[in-house]
C-alpha positions in Angstrom: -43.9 57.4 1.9 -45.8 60.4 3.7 -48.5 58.3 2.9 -47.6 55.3 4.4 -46.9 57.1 7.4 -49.8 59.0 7.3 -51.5 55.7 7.2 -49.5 54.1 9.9 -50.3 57.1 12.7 -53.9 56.6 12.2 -53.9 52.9 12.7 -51.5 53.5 15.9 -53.9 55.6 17.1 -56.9 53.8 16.2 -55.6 50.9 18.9 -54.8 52.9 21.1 -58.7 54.8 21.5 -60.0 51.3 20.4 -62.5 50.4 23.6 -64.5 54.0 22.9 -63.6 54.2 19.0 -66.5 54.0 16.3 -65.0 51.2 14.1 -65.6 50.9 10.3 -64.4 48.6 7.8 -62.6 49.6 4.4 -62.2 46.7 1.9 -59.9 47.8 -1.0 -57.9 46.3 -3.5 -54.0 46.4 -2.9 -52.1 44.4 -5.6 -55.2 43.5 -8.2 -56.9 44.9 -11.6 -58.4 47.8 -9.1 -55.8 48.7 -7.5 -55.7 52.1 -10.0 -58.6 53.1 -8.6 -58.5 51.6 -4.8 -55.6 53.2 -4.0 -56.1 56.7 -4.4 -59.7 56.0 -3.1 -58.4 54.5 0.4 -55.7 57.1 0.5 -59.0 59.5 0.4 -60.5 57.6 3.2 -57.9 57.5 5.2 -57.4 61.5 5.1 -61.2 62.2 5.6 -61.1 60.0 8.8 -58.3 61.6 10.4 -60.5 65.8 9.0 -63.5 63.8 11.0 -61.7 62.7 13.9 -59.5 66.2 14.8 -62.3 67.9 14.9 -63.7 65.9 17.9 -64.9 62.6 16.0 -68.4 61.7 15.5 -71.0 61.3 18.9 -67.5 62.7 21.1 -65.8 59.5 19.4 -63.1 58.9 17.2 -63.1 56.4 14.0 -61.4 53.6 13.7 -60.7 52.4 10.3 -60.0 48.4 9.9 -58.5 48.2 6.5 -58.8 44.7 4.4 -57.1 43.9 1.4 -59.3 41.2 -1.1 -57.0 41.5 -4.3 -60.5 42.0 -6.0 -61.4 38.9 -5.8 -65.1 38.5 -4.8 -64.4 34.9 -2.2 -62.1 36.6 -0.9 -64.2 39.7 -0.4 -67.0 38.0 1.1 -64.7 36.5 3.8 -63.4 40.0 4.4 -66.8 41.2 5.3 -67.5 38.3 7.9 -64.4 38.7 9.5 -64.9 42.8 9.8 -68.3 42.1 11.3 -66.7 40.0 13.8 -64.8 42.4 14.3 -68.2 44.9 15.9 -67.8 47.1 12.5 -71.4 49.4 12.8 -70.4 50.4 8.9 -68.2 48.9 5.4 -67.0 50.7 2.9 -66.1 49.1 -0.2 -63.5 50.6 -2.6 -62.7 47.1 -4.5 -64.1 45.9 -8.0 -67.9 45.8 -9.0 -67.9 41.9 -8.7 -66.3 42.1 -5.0 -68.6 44.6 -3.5 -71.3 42.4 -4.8 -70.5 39.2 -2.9 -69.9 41.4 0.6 -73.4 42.2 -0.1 -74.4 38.7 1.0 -72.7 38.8 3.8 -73.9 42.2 4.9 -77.6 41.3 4.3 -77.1 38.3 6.2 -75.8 40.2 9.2 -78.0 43.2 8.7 -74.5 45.5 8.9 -74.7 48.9 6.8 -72.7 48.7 3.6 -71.6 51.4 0.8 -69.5 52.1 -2.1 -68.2 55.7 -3.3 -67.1 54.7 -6.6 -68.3 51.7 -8.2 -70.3 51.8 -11.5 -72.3 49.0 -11.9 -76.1 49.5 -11.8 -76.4 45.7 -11.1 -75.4 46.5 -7.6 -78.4 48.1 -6.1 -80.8 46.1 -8.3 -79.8 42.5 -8.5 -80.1 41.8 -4.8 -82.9 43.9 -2.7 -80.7 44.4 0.4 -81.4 47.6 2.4 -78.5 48.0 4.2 -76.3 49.0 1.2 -75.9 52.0 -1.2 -73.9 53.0 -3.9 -72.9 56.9 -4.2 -70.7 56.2 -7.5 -72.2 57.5 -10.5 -73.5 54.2 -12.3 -73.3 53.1 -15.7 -76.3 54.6 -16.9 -75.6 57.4 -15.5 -71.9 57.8 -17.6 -73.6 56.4 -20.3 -76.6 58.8 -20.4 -74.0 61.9 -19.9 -72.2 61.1 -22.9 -75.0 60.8 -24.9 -76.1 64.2 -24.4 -72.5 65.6 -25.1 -73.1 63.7 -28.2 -75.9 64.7 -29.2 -74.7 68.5 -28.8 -72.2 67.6 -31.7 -75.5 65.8 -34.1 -73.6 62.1 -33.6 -75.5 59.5 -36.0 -73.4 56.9 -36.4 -71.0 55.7 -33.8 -68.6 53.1 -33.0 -68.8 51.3 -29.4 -65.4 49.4 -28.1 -64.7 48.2 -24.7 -62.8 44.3 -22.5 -64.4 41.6 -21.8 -64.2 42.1 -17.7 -67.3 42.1 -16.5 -67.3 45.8 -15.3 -66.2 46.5 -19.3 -69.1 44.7 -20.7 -71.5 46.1 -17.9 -70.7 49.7 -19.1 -70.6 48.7 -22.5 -74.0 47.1 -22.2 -75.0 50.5 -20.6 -73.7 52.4 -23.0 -75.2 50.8 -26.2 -78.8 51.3 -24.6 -78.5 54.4 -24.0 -77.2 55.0 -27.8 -79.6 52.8 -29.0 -82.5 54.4 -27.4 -81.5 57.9 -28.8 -81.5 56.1 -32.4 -77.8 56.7 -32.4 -76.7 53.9 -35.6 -73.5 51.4 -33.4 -71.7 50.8 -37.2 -69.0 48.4 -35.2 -69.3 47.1 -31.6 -65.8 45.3 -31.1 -64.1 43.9 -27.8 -60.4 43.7 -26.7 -59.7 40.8 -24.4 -58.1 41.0 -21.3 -54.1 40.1 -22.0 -54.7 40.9 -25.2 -51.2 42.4 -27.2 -52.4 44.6 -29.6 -56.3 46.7 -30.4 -55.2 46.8 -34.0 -58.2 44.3 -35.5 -60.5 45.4 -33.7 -59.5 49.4 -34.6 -59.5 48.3 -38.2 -62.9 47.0 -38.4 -63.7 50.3 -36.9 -62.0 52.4 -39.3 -63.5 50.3 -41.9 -67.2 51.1 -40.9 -66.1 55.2 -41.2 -67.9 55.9 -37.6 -68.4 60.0 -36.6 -67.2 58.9 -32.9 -66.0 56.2 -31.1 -67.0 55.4 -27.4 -64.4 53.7 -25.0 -66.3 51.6 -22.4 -63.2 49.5 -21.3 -61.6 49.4 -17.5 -58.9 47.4 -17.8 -55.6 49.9 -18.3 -53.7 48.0 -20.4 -56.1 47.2 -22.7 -57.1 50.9 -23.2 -53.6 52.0 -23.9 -53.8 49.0 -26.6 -56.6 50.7 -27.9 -55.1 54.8 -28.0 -52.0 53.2 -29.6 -53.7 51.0 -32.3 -55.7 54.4 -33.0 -52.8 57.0 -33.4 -51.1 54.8 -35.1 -54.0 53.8 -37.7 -54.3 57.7 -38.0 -57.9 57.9 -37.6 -59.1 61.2 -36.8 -63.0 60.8 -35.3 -62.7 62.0 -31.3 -63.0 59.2 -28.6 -65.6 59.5 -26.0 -64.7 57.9 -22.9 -66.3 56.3 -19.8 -64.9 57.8 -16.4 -62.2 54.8 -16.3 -60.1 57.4 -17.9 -60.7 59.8 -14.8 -58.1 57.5 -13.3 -54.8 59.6 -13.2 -52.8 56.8 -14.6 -53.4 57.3 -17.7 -51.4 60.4 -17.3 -48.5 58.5 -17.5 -48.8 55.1 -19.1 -50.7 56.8 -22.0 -48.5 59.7 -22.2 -48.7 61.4 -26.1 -52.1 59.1 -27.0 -54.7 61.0 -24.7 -54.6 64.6 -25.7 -58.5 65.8 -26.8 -60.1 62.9 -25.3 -63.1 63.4 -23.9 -64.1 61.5 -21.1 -67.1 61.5 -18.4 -66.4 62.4 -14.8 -67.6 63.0 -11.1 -65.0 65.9 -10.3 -65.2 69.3 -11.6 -61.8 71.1 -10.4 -63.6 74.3 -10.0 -66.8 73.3 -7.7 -66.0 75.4 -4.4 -65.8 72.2 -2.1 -63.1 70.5 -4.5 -61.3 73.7 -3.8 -61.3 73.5 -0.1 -60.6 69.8 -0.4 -57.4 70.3 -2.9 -56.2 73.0 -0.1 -57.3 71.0 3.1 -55.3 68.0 1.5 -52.3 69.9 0.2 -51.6 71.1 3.2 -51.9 67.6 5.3 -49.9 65.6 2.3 -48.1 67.7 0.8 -49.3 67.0 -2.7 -52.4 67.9 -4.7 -55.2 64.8 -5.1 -56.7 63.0 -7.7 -60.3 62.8 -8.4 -60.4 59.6 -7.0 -59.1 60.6 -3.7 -62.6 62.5 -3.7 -64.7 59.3 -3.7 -63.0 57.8 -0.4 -63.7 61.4 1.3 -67.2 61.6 0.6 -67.9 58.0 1.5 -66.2 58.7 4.8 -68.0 61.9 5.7 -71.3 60.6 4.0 -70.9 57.8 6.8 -70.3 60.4 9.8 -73.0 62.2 8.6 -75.6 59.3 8.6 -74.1 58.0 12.2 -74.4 61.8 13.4 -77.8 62.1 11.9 -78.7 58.6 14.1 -77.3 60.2 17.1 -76.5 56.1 17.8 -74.4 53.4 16.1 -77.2 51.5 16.1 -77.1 49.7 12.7 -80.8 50.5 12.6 -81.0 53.7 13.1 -77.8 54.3 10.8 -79.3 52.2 8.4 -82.3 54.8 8.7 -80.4 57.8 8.6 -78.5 56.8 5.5 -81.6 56.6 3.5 -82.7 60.1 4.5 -78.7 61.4 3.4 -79.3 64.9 1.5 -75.4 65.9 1.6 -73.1 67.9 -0.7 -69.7 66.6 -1.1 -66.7 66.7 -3.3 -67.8 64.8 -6.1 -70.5 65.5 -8.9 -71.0 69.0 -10.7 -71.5 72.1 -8.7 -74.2 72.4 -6.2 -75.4 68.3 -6.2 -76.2 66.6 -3.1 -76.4 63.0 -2.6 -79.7 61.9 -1.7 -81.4 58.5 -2.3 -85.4 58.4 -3.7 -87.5 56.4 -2.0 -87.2 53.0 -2.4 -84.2 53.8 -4.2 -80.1 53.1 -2.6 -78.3 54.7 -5.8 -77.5 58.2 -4.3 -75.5 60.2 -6.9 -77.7 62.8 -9.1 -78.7 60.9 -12.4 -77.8 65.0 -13.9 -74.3 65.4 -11.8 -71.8 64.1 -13.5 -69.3 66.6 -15.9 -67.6 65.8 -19.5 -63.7 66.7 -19.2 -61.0 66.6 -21.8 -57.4 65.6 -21.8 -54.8 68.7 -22.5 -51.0 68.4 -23.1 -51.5 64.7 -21.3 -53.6 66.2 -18.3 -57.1 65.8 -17.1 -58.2 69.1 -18.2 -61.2 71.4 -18.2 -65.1 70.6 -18.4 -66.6 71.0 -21.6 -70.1 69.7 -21.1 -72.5 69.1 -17.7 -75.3 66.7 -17.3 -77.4 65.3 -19.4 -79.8 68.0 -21.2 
């Protein structure tokens, strides 16, 4: 409820300063299969805004956030993105699904409007469709994927088992994933996929257990399916550790996978003792009255990574934003201690390739870092 009206003061005010206001877009996911991840992200938005704005805005003006909902569904999405346009946005942010963000990405080409996502995975997004107006600061696939590997390989892993659903996020990271094992002559003894509405894991866990793997990795997203998954497996009593992709960052998991998590390993962008996570966990305590989530982080950082590009311009010119943003070297919340998000040249995938963190799960919590990087 603080939330909500946390959320509601900020829009108020947002019409009121509207003529002189520096709008930007947010597309999330409300009700659908992101909203695990959308909603703590927007939440994280919402707060970095309202940091920005009372301390004088950006260019001596405020921001104006024009929330959307698009229940994750790319059509949806893409009208979303038209109608925020129409709207005079000079920047979207995306903090729906993979497959959504995609589609706005043909609208924002189109309209030559600056686009970005904090969070999303999926290295199809910056190389499937050359557009130069968008960038994606969410550690990709690969990137997970590659991470893993080398905590892996610092436990001499030879023969593995690879599980994940067949959305197409889960088979993107699972496709990740088995390169990168692949290419480090890691043996996959059982590749096996849950379906989404799926009741039970327990054939495809057998077959696992059957092929006797050192490890399993976990490249699923869909929650329900995972649980399906930990619960086939403690109940199997197989003992080789799980390796996770940074789905199970998401703070759900906490609870709907309460007793089936503890000494999971998992990959993630937030390490809870990096000195900028620390001011953030205070500056939001004392705003909200509650500690946040990893994923709150995300939403921050693409908020201020935005201010920063549009300060940088010294204009909302979409241009010169557009400029700016390719030239971002900023350290935020997310990634290990001391990374900065920059993009290459020619490049529009900003978060460090060596920033992301292994973490393990503790008496049902997210829990401490056990391995950096991926040397």
């Amino acid at each position: 409820m603080r939330f909500l009206g946390f959320l509601a003061c900020t829009l108020f005010a947002g019409s009121v300063f509207s003529q002189n206001t520096i709008k930007i877009g947010v597309i999330t996911d409300r009700v659908g299969v992101s909203k695990p991840y959308s909603e703590p992200a927007t939440e994280g938005v919402v707060f970095g805004a309202d940091e920005i704005n009372r301390k004088g805005g950006v260019l001596g003006r405020k921001i104006e956030l024009l929330i959307e909902d698009d229940q994750s569904r790319p059509d949806i999405s893409a009208a979303l993105a038209r109608k925020l346009i129409d709207q005079d946005v000079v920047f979207i942010l995306s903090v729906s699904l993979s497959p959504a963000t995609q589609q706005q990405q043909t609208v924002t080409m189109e309209a030559k409007v600056p686009q970005m996502t904090p969070m999303n995975s999926a290295d199809y997004l910056t190389t499937q469709l050359q557009n130069p107006y968008f960038w994606q600061t969410g550690p990709l696939g690969s990137v997970q994927g590659a991470t893993l590997l080398a905590h892996a390989r610092s436990k001499n892993l030879k023969r593995v088992a690879l599980i994940t659903d067949n959305s197409d996020l889960g088979q993107a990271i699972g496709k990740a994933f088995k390169g990168a094992l692949e290419k480090a002559n890691i043996q996959i003894v059982a590749d096996e996929v849950v379906a989404r509405g799926a009741t039970t894991a327990m054939p495809q866990m057998q077959k696992i257990r059957a092929a006797n793997p050192e490890a399993m990795f976990l490249a699923g997203v869909l929650t329900a399916e995972n649980v399906l998954i930990f619960r086939a497996y403690k109940e199997l009593g197989v003992k080789f550790p799980i390796h996770s992709s940074y789905n199970l960052s998401v703070p759900i998991y906490e609870t709907v996978a309460k007793g089936l998590i503890d000494g999971i390993t998992f990959v993630d962008a937030y390490d809870p003792d990096k000195p900028e996570v620390k001011a953030f966990v205070a500056a939001y305590r004392k705003a909200m009255g509650k500690d946040p989530q990893n994923l709150h982080g995300y939403g921050y950082d693409g908020i201020h990574l935005i201010a920063d590009a549009i300060r940088r311009a010294g204009s909302t010119d979409k241009e010169k934003i557009r400029e700016a943003m390719q030239k971002t070297d900023y350290a935020g919340v997310m990634g290990k201690k001391g990374m900065k998000y920059t993009f290459p040249e020619g490049k529009r995938a900003g978060f460090d390739p060596d920033g992301m963190v292994v973490r393990v799960y503790e008496k049902d919590k997210q829990g401490r870092v056990v391995y950096v990087g991926q040397k």
